[in-house]
C-alpha positions in Angstrom: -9.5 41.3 -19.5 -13.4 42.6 -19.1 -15.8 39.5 -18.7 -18.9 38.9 -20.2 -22.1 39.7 -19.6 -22.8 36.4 -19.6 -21.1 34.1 -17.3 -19.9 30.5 -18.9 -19.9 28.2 -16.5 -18.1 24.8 -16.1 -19.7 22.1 -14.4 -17.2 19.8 -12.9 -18.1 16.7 -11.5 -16.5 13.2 -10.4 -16.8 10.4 -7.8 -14.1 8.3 -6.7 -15.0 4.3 -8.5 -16.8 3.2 -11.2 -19.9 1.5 -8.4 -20.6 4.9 -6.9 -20.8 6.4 -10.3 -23.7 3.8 -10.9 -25.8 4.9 -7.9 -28.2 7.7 -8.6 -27.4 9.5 -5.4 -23.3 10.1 -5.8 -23.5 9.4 -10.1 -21.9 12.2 -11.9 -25.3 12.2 -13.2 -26.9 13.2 -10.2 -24.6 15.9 -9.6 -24.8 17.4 -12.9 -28.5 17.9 -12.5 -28.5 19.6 -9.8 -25.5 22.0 -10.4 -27.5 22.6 -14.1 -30.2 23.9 -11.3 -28.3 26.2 -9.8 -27.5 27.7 -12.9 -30.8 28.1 -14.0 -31.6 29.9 -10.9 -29.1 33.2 -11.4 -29.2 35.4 -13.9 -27.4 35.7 -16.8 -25.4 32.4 -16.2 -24.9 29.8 -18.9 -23.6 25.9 -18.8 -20.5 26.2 -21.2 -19.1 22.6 -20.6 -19.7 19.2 -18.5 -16.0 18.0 -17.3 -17.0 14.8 -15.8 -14.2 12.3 -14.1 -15.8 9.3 -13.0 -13.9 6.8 -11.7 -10.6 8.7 -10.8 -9.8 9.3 -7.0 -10.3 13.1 -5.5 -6.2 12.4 -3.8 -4.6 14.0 -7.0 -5.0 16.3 -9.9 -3.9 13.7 -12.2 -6.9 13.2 -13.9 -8.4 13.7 -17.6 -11.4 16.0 -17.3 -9.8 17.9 -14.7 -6.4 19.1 -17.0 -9.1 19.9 -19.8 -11.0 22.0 -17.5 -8.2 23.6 -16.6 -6.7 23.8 -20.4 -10.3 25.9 -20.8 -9.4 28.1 -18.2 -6.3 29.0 -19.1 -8.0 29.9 -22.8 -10.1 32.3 -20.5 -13.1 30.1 -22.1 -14.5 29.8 -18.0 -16.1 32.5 -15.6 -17.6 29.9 -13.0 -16.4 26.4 -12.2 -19.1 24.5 -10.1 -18.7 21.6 -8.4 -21.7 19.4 -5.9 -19.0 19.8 -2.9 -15.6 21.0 -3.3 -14.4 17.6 -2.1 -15.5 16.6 -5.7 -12.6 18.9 -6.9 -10.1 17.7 -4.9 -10.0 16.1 -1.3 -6.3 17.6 -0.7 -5.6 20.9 0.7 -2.7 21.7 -1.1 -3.7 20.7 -4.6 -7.0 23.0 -3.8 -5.1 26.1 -3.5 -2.8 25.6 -6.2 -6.2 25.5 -8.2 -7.3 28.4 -6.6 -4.5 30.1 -7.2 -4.7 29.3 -11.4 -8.7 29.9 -11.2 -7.5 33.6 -9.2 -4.9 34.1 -11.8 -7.5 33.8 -14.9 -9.9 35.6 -13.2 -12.1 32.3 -12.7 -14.9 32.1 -9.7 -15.3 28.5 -7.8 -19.0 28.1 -6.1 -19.9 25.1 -4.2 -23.4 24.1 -4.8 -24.2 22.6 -1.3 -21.6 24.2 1.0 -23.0 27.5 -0.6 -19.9 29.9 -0.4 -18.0 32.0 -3.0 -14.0 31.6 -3.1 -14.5 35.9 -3.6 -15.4 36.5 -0.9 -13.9 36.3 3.0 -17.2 34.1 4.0 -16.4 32.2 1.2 -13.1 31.4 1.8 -13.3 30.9 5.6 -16.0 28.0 4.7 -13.4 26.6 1.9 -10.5 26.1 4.5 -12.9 24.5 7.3 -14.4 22.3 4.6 -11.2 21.3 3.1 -9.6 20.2 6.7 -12.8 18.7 6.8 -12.2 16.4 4.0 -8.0 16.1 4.7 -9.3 14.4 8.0 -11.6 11.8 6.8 -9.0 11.1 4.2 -6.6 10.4 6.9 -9.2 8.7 9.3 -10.2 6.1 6.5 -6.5 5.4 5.9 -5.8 4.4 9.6 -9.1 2.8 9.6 -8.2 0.7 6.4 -4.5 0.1 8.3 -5.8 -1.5 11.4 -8.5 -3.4 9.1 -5.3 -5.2 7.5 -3.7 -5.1 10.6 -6.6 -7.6 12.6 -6.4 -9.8 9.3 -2.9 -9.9 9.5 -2.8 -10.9 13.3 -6.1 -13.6 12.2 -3.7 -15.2 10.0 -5.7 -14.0 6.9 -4.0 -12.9 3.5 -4.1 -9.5 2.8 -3.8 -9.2 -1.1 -0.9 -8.3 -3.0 1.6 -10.7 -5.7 0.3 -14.6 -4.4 3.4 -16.3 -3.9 4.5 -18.9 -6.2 3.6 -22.3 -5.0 0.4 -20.9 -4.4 -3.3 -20.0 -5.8 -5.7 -17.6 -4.2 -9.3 -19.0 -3.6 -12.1 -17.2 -1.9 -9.5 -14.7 -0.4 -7.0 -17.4 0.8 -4.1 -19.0 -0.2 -4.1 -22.8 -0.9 -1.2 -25.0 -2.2 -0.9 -25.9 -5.9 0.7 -28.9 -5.5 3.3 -28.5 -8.8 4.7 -25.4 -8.3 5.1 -26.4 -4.7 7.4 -29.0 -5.3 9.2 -26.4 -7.5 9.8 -24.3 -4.1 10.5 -27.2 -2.0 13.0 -27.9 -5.0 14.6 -24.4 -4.8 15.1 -24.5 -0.8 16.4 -27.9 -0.8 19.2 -27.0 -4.1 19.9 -23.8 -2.5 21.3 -24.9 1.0 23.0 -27.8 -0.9 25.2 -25.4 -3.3 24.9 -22.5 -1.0 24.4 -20.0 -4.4 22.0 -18.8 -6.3 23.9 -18.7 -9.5 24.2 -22.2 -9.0 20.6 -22.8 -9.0 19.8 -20.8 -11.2 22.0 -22.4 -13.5 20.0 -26.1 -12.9 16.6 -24.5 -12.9 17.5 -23.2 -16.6 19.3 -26.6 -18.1 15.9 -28.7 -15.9 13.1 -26.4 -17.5 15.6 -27.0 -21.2 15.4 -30.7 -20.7 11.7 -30.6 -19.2 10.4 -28.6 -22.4 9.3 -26.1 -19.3 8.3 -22.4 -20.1 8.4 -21.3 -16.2 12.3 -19.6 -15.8 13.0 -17.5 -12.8 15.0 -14.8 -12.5 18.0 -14.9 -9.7 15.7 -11.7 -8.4 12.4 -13.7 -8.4 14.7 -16.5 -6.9 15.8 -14.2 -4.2 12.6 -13.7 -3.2 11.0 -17.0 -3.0 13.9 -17.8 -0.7 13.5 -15.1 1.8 9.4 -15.2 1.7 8.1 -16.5 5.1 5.2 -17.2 3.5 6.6 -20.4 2.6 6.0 -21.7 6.3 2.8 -21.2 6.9 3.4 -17.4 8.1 2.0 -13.7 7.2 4.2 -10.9 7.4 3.0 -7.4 8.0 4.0 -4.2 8.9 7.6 -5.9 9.9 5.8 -8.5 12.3 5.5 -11.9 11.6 1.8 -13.8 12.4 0.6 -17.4 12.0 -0.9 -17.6 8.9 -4.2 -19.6 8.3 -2.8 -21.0 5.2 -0.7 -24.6 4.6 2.8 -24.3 4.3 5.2 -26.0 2.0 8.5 -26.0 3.8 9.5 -26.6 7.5 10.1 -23.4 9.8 13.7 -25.6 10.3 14.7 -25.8 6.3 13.6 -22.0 5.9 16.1 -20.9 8.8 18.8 -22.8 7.4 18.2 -21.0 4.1 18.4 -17.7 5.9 21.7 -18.5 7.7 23.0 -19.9 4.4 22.6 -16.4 2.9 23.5 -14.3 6.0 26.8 -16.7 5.8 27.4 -16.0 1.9 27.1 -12.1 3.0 30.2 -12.4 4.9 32.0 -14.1 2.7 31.8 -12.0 -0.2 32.3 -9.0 0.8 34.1 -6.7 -1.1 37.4 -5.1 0.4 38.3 -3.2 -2.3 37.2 0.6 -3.5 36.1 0.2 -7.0 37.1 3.8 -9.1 34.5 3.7 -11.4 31.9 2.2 -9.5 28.4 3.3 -11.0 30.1 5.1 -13.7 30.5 2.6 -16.6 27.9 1.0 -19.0 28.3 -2.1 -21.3 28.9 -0.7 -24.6 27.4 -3.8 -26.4 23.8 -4.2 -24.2 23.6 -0.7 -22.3 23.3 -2.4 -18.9 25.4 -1.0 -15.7 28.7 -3.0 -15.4 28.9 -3.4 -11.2 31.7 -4.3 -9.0 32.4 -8.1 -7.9 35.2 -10.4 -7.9 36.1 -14.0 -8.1 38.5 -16.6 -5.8 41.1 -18.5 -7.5 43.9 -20.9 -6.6 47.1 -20.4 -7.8 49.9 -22.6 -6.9 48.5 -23.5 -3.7 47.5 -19.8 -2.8 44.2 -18.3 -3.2 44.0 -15.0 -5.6 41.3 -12.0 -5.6 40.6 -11.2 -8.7 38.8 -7.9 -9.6 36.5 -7.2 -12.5 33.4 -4.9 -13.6 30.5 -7.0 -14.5 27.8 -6.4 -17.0 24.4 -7.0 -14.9 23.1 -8.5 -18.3 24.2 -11.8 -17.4 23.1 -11.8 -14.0 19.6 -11.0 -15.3 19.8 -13.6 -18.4 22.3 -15.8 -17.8 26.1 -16.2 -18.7 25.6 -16.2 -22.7 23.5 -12.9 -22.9 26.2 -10.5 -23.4 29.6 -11.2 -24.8 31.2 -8.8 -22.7 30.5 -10.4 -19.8 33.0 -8.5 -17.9 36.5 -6.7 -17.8 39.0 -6.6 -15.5 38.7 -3.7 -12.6 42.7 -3.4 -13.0 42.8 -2.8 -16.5 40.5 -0.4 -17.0 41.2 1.8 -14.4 44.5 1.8 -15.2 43.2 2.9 -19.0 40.9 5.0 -17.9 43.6 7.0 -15.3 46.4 6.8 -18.3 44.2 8.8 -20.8 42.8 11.5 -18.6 46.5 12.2 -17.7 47.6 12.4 -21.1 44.7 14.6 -21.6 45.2 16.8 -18.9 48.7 17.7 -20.4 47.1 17.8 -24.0 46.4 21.7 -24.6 44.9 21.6 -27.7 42.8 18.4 -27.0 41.1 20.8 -24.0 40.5 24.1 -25.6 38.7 21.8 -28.6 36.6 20.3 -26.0 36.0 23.6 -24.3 35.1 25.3 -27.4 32.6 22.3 -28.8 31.0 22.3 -24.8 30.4 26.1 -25.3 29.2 25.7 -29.1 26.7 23.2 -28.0 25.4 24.8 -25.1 24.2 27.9 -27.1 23.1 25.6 -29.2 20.3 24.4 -26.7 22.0 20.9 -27.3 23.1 18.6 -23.9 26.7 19.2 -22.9 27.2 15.5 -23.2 25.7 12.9 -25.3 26.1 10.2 -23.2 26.7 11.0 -19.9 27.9 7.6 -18.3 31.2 6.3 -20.3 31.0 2.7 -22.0 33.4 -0.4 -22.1 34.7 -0.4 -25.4 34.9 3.7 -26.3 38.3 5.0 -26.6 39.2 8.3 -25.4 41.7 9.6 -28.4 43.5 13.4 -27.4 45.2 14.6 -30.4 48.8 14.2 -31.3 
């Protein structure tokens, strides 16, 4: 394709937050202004477009002016894209030459203003991979500054961001105790090693917060959580070390441990000595959610029974009542399950019907199967 006379040129610019695009210096303002210099300076050269990103980080492509500009390119709309620094295009060396390679494939120059080279030439191109290991090294260097930054606050007993911990409110960078939901967590650690499960208290918290008019519920997840954060006794984790926090804790470092060795104890016990066939395989066909292996202990006539079943995660998530389901015995459906795909196996017509439907959708541009993961509750039905 012959270009122009003219050149169109894109001006692309972008800093990395929403404060450095309010100082004049860095401000995609600024950098405008002076790449609309350059312009003027060469001949036969012509602004087409301002792509400006401010706000977004240079790490990634993923960002709004940046796919239009390269929408534009692809529409062979751009001779020129000009940046301030070609750190402004990207601070990653990989995502620069896959640019490259799309701005080489439309015929599309790159000039930065300030580092002065052209990605046409050898010069230029020499200068772009010493600028852009350049760039990939402070990037790194600022991580593993950032890293030991955390890492001194960490070891000072300082809080380092992130979800606050329930039971506690951040002030002025620091965690400090809010007194209700603490007795909530004292509540929790206390109820746990008592019953040793947290079905079990997850069971009272729901029927307390019905009878307390409380809007606060917990998940068994969330539950989970609260009772394997160390935060809880006074402690900051980081990195997999544990430091002396500067914070007040809410439980003893004596009814924590218990609580762990409660739940390393409960992981013995249930175990699972059985392979499940259809593990992972099966859906709920009333909710949609995974049905997952577990079992139950029962006492028959003096003796105590395994029983087997697949379990619809639903109701670990929401409680018994959320799905009707509930669960089915591992026996019986395996045993369904095994049954059919025998009697298909020996059912010739059944297979070259499927074969031939398979086929017809495929060429068709349709998915070979509609719902890939099997539910509780759909029959499998082989003719005659």
């Amino acid at each position: 394709m012959n270009k122009k006379q003219v050149k169109q040129c894109a001006i692309y610019t972008r800093v990395s937050t929403d404060l450095q695009a309010e100082k004049e210096f860095s401000s995609c303002e600024s950098q405008e202004e002076k790449i609309r210099s350059f312009i003027k300076s060469q001949n036969d050269w012509q602004a087409y477009k301002v792509y400006s990103d401010a706000g977004y980080t240079g790490a990634n492509t993923n960002r709004p002016a940046l796919q239009e500009l390269l929408g534009d390119i692809k529409q062979n709309k751009i001779d020129v894209v000009l940046a301030y620094k070609i750190d402004r295009l990207t601070r990653s060396p990989k995502d620069f030459y896959q640019l490259i390679e799309v701005f080489d494939k439309y015929q599309t120059d790159f000039i930065s203003i300030t580092e002065r080279f052209d990605t046409s030439t050898p010069a230029g191109r020499l200068l772009r991979n010493i600028m852009l290991t350049f760039a990939q090294f402070e990037r790194e260097l600022t991580s593993e500054r950032t890293k030991d930054k955390l890492l001194e606050r960490a070891k000072k007993g300082m809080w380092n961001g992130g979800s606050v911990p329930y039971g506690y409110e951040r002030k002025n960078k620091k965690l400090i105790i809010n007194q209700k939901e603490a007795e909530i967590v004292r509540m929790i650690f206390e109820t746990y090693i008592e019953t040793g499960s947290i079905n079990e208290l997850y069971d009272l918290l729901k029927e307390k917060n019905i009878k307390n008019r409380q809007e606060k519920t917990f998940s068994k997840a969330h539950l989970a959580l609260i009772l394997r954060n160390v935060a809880y006794t006074g402690k900051i984790k980081y990195a997999g070390q544990i430091y002396q926090g500067i914070h007040q804790p809410i439980i003893s470092e004596e009814l924590f441990e218990i609580a762990q060795k409660t739940h390393k104890r409960r992981i013995r016990k249930f175990r699972i000595y059985r392979d499940f066939l259809l593990g992972g395989l099966i859906r709920c066909k009333e909710c949609g959610y995974a049905m997952s292996a577990c079992f139950t202990n029962k006492h028959r006539n003096g003796k105590l029974k395994r029983y087997y079943y697949y379990r619809c995660t639903c109701i670990n998530k929401k409680g018994w009542q959320a799905c009707s389901t509930q669960e089915v015995s591992a026996e019986r459906i395996e045993k369904y399950i095994l049954e059919n795909l025998e009697r298909i196996s020996l059912d010739k017509n059944y297979i070259e019907n499927l074969v031939f439907k398979l086929n017809h959708e495929s060429k068709s541009s349709k998915p070979l199967l509609k719902n890939s993961t099997p539910a509780v509750g759909d029959g499998i039905e082989p003719s005659g």
